[in-house]
C-alpha positions as CSV (number, residue, x, y, z in Angstrom):
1,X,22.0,16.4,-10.9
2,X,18.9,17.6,-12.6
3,X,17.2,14.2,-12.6
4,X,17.6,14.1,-8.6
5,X,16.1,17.1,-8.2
6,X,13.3,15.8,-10.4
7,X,13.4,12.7,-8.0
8,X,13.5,14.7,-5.0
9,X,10.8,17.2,-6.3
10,X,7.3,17.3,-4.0
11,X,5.4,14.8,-5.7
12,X,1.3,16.3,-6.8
13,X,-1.8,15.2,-6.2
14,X,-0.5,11.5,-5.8
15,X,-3.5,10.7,-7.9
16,X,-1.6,11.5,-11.4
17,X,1.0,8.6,-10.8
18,X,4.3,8.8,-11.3
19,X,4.7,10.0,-15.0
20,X,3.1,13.3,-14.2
21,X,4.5,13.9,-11.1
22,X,7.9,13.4,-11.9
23,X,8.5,16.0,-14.0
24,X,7.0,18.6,-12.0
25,X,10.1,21.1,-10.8
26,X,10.7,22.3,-7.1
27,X,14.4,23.3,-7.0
28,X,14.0,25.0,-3.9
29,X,12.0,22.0,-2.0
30,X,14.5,19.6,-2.9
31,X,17.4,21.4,-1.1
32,X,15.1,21.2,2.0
33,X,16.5,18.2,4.5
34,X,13.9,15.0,4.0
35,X,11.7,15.1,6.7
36,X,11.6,11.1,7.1
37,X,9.6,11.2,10.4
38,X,6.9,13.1,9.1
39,X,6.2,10.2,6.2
40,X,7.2,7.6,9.0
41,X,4.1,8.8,10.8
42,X,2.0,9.0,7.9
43,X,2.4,5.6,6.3
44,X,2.7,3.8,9.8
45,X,-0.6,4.9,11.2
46,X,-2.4,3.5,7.5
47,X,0.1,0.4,7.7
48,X,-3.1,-1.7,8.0
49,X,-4.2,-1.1,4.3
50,X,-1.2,-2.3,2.6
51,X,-0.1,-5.0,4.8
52,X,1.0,-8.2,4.7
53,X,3.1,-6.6,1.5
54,X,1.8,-9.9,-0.7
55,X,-1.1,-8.7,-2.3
56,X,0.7,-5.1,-2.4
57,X,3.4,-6.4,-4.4
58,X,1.8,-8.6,-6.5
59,X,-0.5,-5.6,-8.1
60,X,2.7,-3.8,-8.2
61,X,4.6,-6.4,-10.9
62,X,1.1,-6.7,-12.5
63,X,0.6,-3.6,-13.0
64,X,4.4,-2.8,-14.3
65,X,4.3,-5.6,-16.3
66,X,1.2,-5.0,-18.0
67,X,1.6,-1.3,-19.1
68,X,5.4,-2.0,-19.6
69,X,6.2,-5.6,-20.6
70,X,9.7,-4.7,-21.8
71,X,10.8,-4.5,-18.3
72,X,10.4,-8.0,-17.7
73,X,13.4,-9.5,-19.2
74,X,15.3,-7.3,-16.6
75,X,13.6,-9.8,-13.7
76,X,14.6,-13.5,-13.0
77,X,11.9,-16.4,-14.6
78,X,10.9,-17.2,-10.7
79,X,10.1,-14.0,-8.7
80,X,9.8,-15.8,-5.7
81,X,12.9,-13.9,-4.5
82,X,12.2,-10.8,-6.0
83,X,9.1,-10.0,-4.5
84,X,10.4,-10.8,-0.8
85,X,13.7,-8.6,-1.7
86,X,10.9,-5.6,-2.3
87,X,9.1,-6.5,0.7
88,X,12.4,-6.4,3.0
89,X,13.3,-3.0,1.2
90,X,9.5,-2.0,2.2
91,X,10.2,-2.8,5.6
92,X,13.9,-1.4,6.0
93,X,12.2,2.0,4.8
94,X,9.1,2.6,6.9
95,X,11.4,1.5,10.0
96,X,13.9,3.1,9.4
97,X,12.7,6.5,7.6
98,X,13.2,9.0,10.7
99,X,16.9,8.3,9.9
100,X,17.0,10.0,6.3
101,X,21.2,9.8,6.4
102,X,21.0,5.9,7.2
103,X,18.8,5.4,4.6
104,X,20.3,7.0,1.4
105,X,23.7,5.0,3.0
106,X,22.1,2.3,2.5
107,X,20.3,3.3,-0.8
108,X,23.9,5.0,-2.3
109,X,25.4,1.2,-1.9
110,X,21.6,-0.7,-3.3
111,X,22.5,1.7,-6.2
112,X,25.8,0.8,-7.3
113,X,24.9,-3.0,-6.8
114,X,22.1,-2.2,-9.3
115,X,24.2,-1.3,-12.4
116,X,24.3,-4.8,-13.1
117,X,20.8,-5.2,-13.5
118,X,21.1,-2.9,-15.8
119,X,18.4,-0.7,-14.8
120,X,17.8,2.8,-16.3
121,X,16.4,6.1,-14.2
122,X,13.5,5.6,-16.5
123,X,12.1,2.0,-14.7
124,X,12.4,4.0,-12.1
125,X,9.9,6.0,-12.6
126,X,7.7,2.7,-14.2
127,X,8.2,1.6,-10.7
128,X,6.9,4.6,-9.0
129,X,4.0,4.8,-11.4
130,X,2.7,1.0,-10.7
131,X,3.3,1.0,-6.8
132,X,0.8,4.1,-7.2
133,X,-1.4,1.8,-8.4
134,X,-0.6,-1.0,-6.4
135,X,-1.4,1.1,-3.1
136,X,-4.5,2.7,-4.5
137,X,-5.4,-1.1,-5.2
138,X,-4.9,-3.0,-2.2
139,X,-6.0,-0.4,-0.1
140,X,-9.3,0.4,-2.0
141,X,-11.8,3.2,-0.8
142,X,-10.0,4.3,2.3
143,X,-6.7,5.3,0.9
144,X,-6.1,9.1,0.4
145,X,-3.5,11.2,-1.6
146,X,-1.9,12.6,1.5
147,X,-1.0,8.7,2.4
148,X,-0.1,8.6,-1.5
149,X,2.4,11.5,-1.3
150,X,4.0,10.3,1.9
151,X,5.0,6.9,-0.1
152,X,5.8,8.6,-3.4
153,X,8.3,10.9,-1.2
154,X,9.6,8.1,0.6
155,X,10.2,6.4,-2.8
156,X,12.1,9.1,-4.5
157,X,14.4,9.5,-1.3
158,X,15.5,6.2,-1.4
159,X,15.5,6.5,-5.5
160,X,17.5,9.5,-5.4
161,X,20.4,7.6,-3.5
162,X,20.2,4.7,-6.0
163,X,21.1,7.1,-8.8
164,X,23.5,8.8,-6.8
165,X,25.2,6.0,-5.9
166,X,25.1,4.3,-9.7
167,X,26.2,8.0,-11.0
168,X,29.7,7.6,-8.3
169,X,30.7,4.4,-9.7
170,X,30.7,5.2,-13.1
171,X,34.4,4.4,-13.5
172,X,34.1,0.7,-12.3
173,X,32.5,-2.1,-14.8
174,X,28.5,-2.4,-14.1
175,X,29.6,-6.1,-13.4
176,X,32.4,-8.7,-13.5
177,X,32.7,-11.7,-15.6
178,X,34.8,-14.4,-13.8
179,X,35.9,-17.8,-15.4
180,X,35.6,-21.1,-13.1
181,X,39.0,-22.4,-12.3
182,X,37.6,-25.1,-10.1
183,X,34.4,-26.7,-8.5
184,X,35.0,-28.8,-5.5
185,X,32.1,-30.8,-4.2
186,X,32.7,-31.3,-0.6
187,X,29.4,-32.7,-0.5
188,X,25.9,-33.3,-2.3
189,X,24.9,-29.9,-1.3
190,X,28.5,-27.8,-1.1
191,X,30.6,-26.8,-3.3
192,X,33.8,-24.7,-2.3
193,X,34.5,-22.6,-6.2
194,X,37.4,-20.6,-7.5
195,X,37.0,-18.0,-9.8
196,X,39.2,-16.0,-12.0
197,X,37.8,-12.6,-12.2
198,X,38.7,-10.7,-15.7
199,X,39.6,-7.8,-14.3
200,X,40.6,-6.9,-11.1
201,X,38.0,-7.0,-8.7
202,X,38.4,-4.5,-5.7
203,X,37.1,-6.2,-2.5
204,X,38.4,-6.5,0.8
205,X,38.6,-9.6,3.2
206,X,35.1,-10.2,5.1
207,X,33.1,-8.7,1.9
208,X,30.5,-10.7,0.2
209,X,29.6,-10.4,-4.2
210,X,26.8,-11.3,-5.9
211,X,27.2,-13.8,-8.2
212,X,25.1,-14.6,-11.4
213,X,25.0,-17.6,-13.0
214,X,24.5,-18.3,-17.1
215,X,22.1,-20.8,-16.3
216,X,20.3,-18.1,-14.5
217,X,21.2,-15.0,-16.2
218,X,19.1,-12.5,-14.5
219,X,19.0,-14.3,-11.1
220,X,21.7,-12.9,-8.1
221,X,22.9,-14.3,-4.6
222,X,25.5,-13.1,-2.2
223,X,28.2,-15.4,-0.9
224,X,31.0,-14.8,0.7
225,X,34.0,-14.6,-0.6
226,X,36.4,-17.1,1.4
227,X,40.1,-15.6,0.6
228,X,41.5,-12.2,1.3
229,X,42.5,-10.3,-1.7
230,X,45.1,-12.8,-3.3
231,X,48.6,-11.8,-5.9
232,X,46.6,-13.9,-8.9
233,X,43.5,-12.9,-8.1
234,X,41.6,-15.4,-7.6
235,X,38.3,-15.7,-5.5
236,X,37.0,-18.5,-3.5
237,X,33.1,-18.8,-2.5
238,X,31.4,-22.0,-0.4
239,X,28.1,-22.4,-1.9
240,X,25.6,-24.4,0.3
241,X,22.9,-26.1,-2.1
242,X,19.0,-24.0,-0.6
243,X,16.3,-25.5,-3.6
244,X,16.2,-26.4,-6.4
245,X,16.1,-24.2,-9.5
246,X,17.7,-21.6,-7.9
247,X,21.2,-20.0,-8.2
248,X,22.8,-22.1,-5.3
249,X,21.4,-25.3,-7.3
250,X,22.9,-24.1,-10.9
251,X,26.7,-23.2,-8.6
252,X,26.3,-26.4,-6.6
253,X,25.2,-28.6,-9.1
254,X,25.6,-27.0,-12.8
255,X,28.5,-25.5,-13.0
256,X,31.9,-26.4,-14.5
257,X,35.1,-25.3,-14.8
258,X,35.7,-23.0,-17.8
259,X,32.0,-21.7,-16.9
260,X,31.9,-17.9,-16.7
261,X,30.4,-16.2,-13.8
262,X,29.1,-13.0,-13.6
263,X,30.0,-10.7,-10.3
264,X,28.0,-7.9,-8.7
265,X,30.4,-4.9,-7.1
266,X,31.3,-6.0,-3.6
267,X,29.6,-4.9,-0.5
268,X,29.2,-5.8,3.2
269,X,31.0,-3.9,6.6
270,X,32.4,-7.2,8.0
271,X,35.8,-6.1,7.6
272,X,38.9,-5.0,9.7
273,X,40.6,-1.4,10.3
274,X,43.2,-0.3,11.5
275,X,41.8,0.9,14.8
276,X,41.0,-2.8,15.3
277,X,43.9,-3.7,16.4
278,X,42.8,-2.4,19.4
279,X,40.7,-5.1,20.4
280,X,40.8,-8.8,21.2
281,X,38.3,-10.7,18.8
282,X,35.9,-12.6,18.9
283,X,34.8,-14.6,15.4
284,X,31.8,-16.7,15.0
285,X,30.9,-18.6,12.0
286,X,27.9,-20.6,11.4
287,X,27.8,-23.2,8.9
288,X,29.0,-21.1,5.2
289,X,29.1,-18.5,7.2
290,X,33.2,-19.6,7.5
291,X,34.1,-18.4,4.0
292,X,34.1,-15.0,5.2
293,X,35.7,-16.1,8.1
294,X,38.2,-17.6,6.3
295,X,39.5,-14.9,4.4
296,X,39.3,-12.0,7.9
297,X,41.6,-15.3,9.7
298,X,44.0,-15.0,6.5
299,X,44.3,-11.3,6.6
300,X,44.8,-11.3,10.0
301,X,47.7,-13.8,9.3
302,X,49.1,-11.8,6.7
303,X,49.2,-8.5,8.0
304,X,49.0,-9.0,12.2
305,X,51.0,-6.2,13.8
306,X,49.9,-6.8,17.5
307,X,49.7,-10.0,19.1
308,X,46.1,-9.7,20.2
309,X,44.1,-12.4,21.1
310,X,41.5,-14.3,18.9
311,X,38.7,-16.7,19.6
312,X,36.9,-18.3,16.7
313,X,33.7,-20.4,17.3
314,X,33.0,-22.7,14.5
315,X,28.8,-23.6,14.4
316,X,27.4,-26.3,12.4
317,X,24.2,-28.1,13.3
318,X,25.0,-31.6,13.0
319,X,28.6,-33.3,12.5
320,X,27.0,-34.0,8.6
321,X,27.7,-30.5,7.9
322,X,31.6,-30.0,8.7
323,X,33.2,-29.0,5.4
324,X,36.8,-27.0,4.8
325,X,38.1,-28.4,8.5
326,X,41.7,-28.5,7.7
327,X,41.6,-24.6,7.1
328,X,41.0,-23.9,11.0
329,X,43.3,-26.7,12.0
330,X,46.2,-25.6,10.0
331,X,45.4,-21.7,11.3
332,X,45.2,-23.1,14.8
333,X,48.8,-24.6,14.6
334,X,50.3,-22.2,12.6
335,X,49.1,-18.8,14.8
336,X,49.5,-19.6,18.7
337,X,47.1,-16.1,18.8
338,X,44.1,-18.4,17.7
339,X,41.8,-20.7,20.1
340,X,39.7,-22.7,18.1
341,X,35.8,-24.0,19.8
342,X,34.0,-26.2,17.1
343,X,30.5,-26.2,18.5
344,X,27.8,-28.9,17.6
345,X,24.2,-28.5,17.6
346,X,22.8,-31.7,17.4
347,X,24.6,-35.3,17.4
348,X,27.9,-36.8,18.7
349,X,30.8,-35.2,17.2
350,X,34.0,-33.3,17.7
351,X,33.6,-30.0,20.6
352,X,31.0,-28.8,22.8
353,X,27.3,-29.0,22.0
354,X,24.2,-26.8,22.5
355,X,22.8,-23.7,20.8
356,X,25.8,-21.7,19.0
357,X,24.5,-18.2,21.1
358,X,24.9,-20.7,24.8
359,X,27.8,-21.7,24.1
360,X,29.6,-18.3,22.8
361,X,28.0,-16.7,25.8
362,X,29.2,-19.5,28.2
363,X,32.8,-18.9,27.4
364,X,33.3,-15.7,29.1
365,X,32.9,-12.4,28.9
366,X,33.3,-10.1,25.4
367,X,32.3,-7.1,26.3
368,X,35.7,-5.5,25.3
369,X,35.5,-7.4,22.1
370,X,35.0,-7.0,18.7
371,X,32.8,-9.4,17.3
372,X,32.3,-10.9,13.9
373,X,29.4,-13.0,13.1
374,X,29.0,-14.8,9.7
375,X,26.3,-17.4,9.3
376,X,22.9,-18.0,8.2
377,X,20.1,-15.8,9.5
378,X,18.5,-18.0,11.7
379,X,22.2,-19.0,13.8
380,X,23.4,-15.9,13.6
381,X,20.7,-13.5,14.3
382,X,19.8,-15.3,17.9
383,X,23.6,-14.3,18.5
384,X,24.2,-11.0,17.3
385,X,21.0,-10.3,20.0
386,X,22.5,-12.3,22.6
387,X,26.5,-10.5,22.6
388,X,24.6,-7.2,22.4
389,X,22.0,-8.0,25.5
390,X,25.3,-9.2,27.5
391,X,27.4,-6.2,27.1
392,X,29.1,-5.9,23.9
393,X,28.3,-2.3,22.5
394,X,26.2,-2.9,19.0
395,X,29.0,-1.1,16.8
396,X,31.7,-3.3,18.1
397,X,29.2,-6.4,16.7
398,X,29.8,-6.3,13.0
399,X,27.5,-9.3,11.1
400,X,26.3,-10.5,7.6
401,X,23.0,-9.0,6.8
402,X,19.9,-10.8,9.3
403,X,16.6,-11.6,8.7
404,X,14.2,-9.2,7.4
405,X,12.9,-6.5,10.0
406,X,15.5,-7.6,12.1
């Protein structure tokens, strides 16, 4: 508790970076509500200074790196990924600051995910101390210590929810090792996994885990997980080769059974409650984006009380790309509650054809729905706007995480 208020606390001059500031004391100001939209205004109306993020960031690293080059080995070989992670999280924050309790949600859940990066409240405040820097920087002669303070607040919100959230879970392992019980290569670039977790991994059907690979040790992607919670506990992930040297290429291409795995805590809010049964719905995956599919379609089999109806759209771009079919076919004949549509982008091949979002939309409408959307970005994103635009109220529309600033 005493290091959030320390966090919280009003943050100097700006000018003394993050060391200084961060042990000043303010007890009192802390308990005062965040006002987000104050900041919002403040570091939206300099924007111009610090932006495109790429420079910004790059000082940032530099300059943590140089006066701390310890912290390195907590960061991937490639930072490719890792610098346009921060600049998403940059984005997500200015945008969406004048909500201070949707932020540190969103910050309470980055924080528990974190434990297994194994960072400490102290490169925390390393962090703070080199985007001081970075800012002063990029922006050169024009930037001012009230635009400093507005980001150094904004940063120790969002910082106080991380340690909030690591300090909650506390009584669950940091992260999971998991031991490779098979590696199916559907194709050159997919491989459907099973992994044995070592101990019991708490997820729920629809929920995605970062996975870590020894071949990348410090390296993390979310996937899926493609099976409801099962008696032996076994997972099941579809991992689509994106580049090379990454962790898709080590899963897809580098990885045996007997391997072990290493698993973030779960996370995603594509998942059913009870209140759902409620509601007809309406599930769309794109591409991958059926694992978690997969395992909602299995819960729903397992535990369906009221025979509501369900329309799943499968999307792939080109008939190349169809992987796992005997899943939906064996759903389809088993559940007489389940229409199937496999819809083709490109090419002659089995079901309709056109743009995933035209066809969904051409079926009817889903207004009284509850949709699930799973897919990459670029598919799914173009849909989630589309069933919202026609009708279908935004929190009925639950979907993977879309493309930054989306």
């Amino acid at each position: 508790m005493r290091l959030r208020r320390r966090l919280l606390s009003p943050a100097g001059t700006g000018r003394q970076g993050a060391e200084g500031a961060g042990e000043t004391t303010g007890t009192a100001a802390a308990q005062q509500p965040y006002d987000g939209a104050a900041d919002q205004r403040v570091i939206t109306d300099h924007l111009e200074l610090v932006t495109p993020f790429e420079d910004l960031i790059a000082h940032l690293y530099d300059a943590m790196f140089a006066h701390r080059p310890y912290l390195r080995r907590l960061f991937p070989e490639s930072m490719e990924f890792q610098r346009k992670h921060l600049e998403a999280i940059f984005w997500y924050l200015i945008e969406n600051l004048h909500d201070p309790d949707a932020v540190a949600a969103t910050f309470t859940r980055l924080g528990r995910d974190h434990r297994k990066l194994g960072v400490r409240p102290a490169h925390y405040r390393a962090f703070e101390a080199a985007l001081c820097e970075a800012l002063r920087r990029t922006a050169g002669p024009r930037w001012s210590e009230g635009m400093e303070r507005a980001w150094v607040r904004m940063l120790r919100f969002a910082v106080a929810a991380m340690v909030e959230g690591a300090e909650a879970a506390l009584g669950e392992p940091a992260a999971w090792q998991a031991t490779v019980t098979d590696h199916d290569l559907r194709r050159a670039d997919l491989a459907v996994l099973r992994v044995r977790p070592h101990e019991p991994y708490p997820y729920r059907a629809g929920q995605f885990a970062s996975v870590a690979s020894p071949a990348l040790p410090q390296a993390w992607r979310q996937y899926s997980v493609a099976c409801a919670p099962r008696p032996d506990g076994e997972l099941e992930f579809h991992v689509k080769l994106t580049g090379r040297g990454g962790v898709s290429e080590a899963l897809v291409a580098r990885t045996r059974v007997g391997d072990v795995l290493r698993l973030g805590p779960p996370g995603g809010t594509m998942t059913l409650d009870n209140e759902d049964a409620a509601h007809d719905l309406l599930l769309v995956a794109a591409d991958t984006g059926w694992a978690a599919v997969k395992a909602l379609l299995q819960e729903l089999a397992a535990h369906r009380v009221a025979q509501r109806g369900v329309h799943l759209f499968l999307g792939v771009r080109h008939p190349s790309a169809l992987y796992d079919t005997e899943a939906p076919a064996e759903l389809r004949r088993r559940y007489p509650w389940l229409r199937v549509t496999q819809v083709i982008g490109e090419g002659p091949g089995p079901g309709e054809y056109g743009a995933l979002a035209d066809v969904v939309a051409g079926h009817g409408d889903w207004s009284r729905h509850l949709a699930f959307v799973s897919g990459p970005p670029d598919m799914a994103g173009p849909l989630v706007a589309r069933l919202t635009a026609e009708g279908v109220p935004a929190p009925r529309v639950r979907h993977d995480p879309l493309p930054d600033r989306a």
